[in-house]
C-alpha positions in Angstrom: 0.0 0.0 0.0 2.6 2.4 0.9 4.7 2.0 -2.7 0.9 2.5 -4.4 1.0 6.0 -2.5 4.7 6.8 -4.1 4.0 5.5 -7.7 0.6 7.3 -7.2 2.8 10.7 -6.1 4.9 10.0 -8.5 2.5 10.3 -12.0 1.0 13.6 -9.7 4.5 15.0 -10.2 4.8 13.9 -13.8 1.5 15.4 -14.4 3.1 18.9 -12.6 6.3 18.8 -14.7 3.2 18.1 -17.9 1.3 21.0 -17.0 4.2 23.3 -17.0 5.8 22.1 -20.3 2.2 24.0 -21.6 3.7 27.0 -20.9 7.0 26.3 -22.8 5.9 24.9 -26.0 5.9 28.2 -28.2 4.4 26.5 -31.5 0.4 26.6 -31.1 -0.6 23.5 -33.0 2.1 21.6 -30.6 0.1 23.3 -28.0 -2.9 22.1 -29.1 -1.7 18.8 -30.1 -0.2 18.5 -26.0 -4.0 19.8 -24.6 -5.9 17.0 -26.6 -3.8 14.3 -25.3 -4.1 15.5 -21.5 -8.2 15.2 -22.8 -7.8 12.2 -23.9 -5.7 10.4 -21.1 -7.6 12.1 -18.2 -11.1 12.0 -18.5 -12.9 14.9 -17.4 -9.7 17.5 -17.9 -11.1 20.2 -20.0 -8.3 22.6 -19.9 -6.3 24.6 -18.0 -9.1 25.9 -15.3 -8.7 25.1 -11.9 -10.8 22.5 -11.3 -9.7 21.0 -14.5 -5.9 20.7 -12.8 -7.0 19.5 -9.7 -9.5 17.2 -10.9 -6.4 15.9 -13.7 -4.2 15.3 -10.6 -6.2 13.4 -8.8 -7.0 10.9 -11.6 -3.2 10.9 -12.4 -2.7 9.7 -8.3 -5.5 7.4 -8.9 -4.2 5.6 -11.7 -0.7 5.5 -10.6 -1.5 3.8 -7.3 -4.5 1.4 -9.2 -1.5 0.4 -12.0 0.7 -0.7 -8.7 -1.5 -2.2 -7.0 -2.3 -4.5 -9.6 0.9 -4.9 -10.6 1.8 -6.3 -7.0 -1.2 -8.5 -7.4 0.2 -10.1 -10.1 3.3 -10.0 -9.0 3.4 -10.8 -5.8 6.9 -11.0 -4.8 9.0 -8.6 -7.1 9.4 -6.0 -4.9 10.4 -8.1 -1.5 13.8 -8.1 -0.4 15.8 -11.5 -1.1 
């Protein structure tokens, strides 16, 4: 449960370090290309509005700590120490 929580921390910060490359990009169409695929991967994100961002990062905790959890399940003992 507890490497669920970092994994899920972990795709909040890639999601962060997303949201700011936004802000970089200086060609529009790459711009627009980069805003559909945040629509597309995180259901519900409509933009850059604030509810929109908050609402992204808690789908991207979500779906990092459901990915490890089910990873563990079927992998039971990858992660133990040997």
């Amino acid at each position: 449960m507890k490497h669920a929580s970092k994994v899920g921390i972990l795709l909040v910060i890639l999601y962060i370090i997303c949201l700011a490359y936004k802000f970089i990009i200086s060609d529009p169409s790459v711009a627009q290309l980069h805003l559909l695929l945040l629509e597309l991967s995180l259901p519900g994100f409509t933009g850059f509005t604030i509810g929109s961002i908050i609402w992204g990062g808690v789908l991207a905790f979500i779906y990092g700590f459901a990915g490890s959890r089910v990873f563990h399940v079927l992998h039971r003992n990858c992660c133990e120490p040997k």
